[in-house]
Biopython code that builds the backbone (N, CA, C, O; Angstrom):
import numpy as np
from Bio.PDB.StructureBuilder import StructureBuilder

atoms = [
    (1, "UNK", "N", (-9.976, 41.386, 25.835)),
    (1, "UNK", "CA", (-9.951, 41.201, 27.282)),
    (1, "UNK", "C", (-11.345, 41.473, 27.841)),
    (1, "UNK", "O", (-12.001, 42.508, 27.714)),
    (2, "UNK", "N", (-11.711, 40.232, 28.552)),
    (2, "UNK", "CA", (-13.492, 40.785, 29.164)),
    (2, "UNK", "C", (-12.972, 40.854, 30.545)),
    (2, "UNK", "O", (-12.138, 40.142, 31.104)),
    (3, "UNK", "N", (-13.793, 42.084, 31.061)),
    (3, "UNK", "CA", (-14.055, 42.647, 32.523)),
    (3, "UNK", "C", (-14.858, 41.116, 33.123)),
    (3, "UNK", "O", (-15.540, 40.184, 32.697)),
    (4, "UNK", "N", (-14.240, 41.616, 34.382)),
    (4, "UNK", "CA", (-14.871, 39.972, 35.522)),
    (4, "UNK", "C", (-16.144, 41.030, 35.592)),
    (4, "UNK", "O", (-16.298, 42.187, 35.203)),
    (5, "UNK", "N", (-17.052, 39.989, 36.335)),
    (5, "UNK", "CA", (-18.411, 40.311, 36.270)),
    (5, "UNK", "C", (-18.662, 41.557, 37.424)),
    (5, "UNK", "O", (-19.600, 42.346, 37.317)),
    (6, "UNK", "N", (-17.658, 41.602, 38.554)),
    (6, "UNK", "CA", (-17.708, 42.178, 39.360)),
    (6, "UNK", "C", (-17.566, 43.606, 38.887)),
    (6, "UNK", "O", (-18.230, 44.554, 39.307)),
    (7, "UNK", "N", (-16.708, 43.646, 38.048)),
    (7, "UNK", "CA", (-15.575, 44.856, 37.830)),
    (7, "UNK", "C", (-16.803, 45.940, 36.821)),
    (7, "UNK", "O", (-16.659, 47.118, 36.495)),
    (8, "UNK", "N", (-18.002, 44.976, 36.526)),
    (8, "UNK", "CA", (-18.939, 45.221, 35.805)),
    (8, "UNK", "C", (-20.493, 46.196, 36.586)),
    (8, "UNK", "O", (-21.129, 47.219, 36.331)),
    (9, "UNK", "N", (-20.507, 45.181, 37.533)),
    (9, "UNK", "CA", (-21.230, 45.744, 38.238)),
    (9, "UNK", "C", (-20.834, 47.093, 39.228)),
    (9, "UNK", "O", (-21.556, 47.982, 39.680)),
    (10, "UNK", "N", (-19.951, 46.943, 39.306)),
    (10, "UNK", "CA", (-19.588, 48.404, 40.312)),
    (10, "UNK", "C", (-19.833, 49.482, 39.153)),
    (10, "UNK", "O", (-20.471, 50.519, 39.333)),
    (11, "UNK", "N", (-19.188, 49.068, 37.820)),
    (11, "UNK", "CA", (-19.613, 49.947, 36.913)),
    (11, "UNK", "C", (-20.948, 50.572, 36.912)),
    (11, "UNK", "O", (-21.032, 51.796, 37.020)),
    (12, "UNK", "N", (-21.901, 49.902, 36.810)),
    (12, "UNK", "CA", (-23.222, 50.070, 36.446)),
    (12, "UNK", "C", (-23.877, 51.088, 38.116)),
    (12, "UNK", "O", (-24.588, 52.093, 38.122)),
    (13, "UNK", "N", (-23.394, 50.462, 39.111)),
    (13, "UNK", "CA", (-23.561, 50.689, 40.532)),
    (13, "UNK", "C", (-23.094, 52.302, 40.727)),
    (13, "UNK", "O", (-23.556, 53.186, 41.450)),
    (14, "UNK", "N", (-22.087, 52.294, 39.860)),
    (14, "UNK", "CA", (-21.549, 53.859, 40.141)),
    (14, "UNK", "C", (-22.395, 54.427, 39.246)),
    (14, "UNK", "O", (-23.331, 55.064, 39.730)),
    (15, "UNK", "N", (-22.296, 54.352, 37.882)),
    (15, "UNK", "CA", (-23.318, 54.956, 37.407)),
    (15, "UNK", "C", (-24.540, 55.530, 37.877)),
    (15, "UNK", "O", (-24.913, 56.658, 37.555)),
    (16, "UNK", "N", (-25.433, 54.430, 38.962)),
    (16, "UNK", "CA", (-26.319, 54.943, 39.342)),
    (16, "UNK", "C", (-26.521, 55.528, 40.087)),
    (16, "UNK", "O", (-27.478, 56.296, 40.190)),
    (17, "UNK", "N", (-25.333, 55.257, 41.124)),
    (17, "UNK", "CA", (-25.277, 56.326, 42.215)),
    (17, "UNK", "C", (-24.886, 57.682, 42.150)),
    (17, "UNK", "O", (-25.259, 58.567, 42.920)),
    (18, "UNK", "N", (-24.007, 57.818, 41.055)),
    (18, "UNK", "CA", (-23.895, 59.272, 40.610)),
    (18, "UNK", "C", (-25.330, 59.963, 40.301)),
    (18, "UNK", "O", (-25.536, 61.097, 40.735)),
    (19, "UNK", "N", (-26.179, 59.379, 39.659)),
    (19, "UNK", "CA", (-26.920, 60.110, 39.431)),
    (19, "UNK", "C", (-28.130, 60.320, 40.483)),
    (19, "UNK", "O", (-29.166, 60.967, 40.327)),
    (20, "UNK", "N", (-27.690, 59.581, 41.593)),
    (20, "UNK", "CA", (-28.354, 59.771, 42.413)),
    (20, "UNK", "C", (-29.355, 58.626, 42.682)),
    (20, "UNK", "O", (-30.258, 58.937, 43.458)),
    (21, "UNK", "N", (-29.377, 57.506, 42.253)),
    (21, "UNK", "CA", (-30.341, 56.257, 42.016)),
    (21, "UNK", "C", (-29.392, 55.805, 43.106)),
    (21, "UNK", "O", (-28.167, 55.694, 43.062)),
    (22, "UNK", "N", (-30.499, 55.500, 44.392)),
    (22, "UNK", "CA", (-29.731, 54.519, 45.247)),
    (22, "UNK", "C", (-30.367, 53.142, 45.528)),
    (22, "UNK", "O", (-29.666, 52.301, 46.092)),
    (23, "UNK", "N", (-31.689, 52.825, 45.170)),
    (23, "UNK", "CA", (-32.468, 52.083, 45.290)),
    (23, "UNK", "C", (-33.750, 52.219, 44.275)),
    (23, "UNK", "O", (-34.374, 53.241, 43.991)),
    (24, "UNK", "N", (-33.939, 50.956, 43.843)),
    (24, "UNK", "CA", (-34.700, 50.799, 42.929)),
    (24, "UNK", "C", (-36.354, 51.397, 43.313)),
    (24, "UNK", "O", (-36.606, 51.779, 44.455)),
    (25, "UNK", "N", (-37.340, 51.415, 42.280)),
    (25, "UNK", "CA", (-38.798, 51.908, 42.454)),
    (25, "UNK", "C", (-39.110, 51.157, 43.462)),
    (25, "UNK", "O", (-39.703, 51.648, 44.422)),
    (26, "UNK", "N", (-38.713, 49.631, 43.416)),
    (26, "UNK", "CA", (-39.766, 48.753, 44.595)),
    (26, "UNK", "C", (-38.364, 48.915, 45.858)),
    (26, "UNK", "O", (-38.050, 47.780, 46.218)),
    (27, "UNK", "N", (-37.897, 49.508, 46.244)),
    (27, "UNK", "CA", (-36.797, 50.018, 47.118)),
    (27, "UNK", "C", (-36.060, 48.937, 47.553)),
    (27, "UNK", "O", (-35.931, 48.671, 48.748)),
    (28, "UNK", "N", (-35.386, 48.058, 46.322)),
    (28, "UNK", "CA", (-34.264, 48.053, 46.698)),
    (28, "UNK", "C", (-32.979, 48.309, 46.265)),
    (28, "UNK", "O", (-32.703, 48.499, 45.081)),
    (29, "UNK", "N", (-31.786, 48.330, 47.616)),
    (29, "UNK", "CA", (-30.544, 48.971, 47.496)),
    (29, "UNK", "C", (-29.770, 48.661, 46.191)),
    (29, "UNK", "O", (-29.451, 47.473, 46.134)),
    (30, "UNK", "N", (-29.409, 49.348, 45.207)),
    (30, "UNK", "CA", (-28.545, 49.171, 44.254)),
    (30, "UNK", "C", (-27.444, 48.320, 44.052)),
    (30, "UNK", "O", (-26.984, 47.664, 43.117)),
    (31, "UNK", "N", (-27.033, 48.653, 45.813)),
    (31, "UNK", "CA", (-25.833, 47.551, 45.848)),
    (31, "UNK", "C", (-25.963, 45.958, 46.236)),
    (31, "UNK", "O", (-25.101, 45.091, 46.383)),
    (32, "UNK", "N", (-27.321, 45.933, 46.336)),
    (32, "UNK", "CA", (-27.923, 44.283, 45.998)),
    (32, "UNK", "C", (-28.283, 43.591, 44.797)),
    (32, "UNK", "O", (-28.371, 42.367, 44.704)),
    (33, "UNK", "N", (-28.520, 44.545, 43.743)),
    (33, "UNK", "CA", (-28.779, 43.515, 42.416)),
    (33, "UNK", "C", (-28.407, 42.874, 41.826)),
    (33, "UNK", "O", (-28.147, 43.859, 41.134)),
    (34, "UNK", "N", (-27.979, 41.939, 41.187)),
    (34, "UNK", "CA", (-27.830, 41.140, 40.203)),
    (34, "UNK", "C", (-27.139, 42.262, 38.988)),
    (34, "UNK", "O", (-27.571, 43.413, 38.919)),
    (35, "UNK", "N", (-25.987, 41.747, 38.032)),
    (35, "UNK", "CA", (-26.016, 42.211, 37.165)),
    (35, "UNK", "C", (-26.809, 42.408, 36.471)),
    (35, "UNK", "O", (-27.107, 43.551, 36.125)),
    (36, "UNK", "N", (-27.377, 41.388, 36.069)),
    (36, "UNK", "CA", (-28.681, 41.623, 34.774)),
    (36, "UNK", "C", (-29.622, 42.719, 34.972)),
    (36, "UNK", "O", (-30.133, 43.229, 33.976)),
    (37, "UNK", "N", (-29.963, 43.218, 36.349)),
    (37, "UNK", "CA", (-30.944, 44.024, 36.972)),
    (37, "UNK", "C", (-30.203, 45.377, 36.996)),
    (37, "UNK", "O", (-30.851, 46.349, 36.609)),
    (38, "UNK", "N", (-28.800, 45.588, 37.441)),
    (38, "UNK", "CA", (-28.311, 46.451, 37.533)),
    (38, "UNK", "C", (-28.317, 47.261, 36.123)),
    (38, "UNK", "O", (-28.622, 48.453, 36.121)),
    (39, "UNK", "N", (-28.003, 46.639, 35.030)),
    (39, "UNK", "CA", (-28.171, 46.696, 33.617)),
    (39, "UNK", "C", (-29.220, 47.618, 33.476)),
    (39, "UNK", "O", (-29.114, 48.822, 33.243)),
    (40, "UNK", "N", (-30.426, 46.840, 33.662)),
    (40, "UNK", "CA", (-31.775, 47.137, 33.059)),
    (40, "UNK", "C", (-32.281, 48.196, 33.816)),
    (40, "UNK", "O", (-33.270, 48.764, 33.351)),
    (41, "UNK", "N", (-31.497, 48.872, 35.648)),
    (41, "UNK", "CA", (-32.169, 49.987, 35.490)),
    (41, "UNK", "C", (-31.088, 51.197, 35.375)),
    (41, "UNK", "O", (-31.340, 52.344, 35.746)),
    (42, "UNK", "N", (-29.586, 50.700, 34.691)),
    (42, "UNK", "CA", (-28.988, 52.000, 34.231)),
    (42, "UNK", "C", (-29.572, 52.113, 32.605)),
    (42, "UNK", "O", (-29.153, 53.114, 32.024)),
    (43, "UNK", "N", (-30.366, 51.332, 31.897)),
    (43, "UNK", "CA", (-31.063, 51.749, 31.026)),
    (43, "UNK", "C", (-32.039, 52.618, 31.192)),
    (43, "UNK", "O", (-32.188, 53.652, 30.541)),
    (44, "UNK", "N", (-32.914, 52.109, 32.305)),
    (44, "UNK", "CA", (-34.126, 52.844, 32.632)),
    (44, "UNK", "C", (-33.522, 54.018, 33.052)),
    (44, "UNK", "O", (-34.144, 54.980, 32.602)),
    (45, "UNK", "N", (-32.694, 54.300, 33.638)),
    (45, "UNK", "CA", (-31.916, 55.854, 33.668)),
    (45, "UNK", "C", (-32.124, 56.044, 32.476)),
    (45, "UNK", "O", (-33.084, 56.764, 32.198)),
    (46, "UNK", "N", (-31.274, 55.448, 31.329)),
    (46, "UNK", "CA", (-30.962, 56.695, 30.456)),
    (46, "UNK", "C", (-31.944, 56.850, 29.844)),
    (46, "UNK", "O", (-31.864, 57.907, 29.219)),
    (47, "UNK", "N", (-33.038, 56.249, 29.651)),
    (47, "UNK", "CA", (-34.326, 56.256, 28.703)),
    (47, "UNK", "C", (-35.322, 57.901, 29.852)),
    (47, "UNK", "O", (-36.197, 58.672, 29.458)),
    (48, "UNK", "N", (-34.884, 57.845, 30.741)),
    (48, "UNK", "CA", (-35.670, 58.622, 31.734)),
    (48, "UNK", "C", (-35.115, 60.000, 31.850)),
    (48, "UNK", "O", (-35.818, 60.940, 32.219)),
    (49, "UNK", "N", (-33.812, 60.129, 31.527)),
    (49, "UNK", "CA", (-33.293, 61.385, 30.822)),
    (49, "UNK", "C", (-33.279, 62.155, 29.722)),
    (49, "UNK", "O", (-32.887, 63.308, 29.544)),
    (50, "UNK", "N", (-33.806, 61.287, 28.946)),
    (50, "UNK", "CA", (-34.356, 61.807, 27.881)),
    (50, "UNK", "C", (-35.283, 62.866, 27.968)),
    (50, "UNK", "O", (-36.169, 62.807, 28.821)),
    (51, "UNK", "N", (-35.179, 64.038, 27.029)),
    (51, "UNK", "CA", (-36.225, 65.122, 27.458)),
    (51, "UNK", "C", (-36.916, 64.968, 25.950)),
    (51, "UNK", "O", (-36.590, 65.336, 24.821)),
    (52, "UNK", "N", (-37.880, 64.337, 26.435)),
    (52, "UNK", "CA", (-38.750, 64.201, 25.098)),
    (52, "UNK", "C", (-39.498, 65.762, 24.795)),
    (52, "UNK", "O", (-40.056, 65.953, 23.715)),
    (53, "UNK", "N", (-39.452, 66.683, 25.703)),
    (53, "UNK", "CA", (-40.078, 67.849, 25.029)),
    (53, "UNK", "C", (-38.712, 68.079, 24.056)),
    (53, "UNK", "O", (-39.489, 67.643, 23.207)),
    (54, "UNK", "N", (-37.865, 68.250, 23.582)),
    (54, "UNK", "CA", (-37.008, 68.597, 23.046)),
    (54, "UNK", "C", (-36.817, 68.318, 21.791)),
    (54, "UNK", "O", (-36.872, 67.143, 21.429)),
    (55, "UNK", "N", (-36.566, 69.302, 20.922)),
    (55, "UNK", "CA", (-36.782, 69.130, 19.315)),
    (55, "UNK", "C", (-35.735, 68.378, 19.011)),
    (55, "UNK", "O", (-36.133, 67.816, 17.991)),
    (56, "UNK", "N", (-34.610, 67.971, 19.223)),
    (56, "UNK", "CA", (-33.129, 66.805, 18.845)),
    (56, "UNK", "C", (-33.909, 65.574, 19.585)),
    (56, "UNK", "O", (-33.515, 64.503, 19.124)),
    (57, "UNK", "N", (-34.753, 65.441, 20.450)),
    (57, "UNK", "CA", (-35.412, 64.200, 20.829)),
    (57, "UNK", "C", (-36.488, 63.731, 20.421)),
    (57, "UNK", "O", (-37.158, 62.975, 21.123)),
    (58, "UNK", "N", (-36.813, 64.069, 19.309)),
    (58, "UNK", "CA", (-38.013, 63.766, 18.486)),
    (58, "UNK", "C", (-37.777, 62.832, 17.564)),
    (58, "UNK", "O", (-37.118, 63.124, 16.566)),
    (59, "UNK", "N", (-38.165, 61.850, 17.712)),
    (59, "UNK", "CA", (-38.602, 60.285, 16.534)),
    (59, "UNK", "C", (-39.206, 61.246, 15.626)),
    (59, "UNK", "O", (-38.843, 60.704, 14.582)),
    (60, "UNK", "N", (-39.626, 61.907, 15.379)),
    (60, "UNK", "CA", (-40.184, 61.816, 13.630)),
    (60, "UNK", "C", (-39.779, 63.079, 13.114)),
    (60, "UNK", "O", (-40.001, 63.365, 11.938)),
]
sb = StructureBuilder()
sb.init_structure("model")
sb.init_model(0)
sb.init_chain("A")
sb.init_seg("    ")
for serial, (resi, resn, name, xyz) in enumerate(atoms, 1):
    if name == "N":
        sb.init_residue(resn, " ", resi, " ")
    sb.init_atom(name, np.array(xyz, "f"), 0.0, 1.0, " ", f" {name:<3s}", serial, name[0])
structure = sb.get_structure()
């Protein structure tokens, strides 16, 4: 069963708003993007939570 596209984006939309992302770097509102965009900055969340000082977050 695939989620409608909508049902997708609120996903991603909540996501970001939980964490407090209400608008993108170039300011805009979250609840204007495009899926594809919405996507790419609940990635950029999680890549940005990352605590790279942290010894379990170390590549090598």
């Amino acid at each position: 069963m695939r989620l409608p596209l909508d049902a997708k984006r609120k996903f991603f939309i909540d996501q970001l708003v939980e964490k407090g992302w209400t608008h993108t770097r170039d300011g805009i509102p979250v609840h204007d993007l495009p899926y594809d965009e919405l996507r790419a900055e609940v990635t950029l969340m999680t890549y940005r939570e990352i605590d790279t000082e942290s010894a379990e977050s170390a590549w090598f």
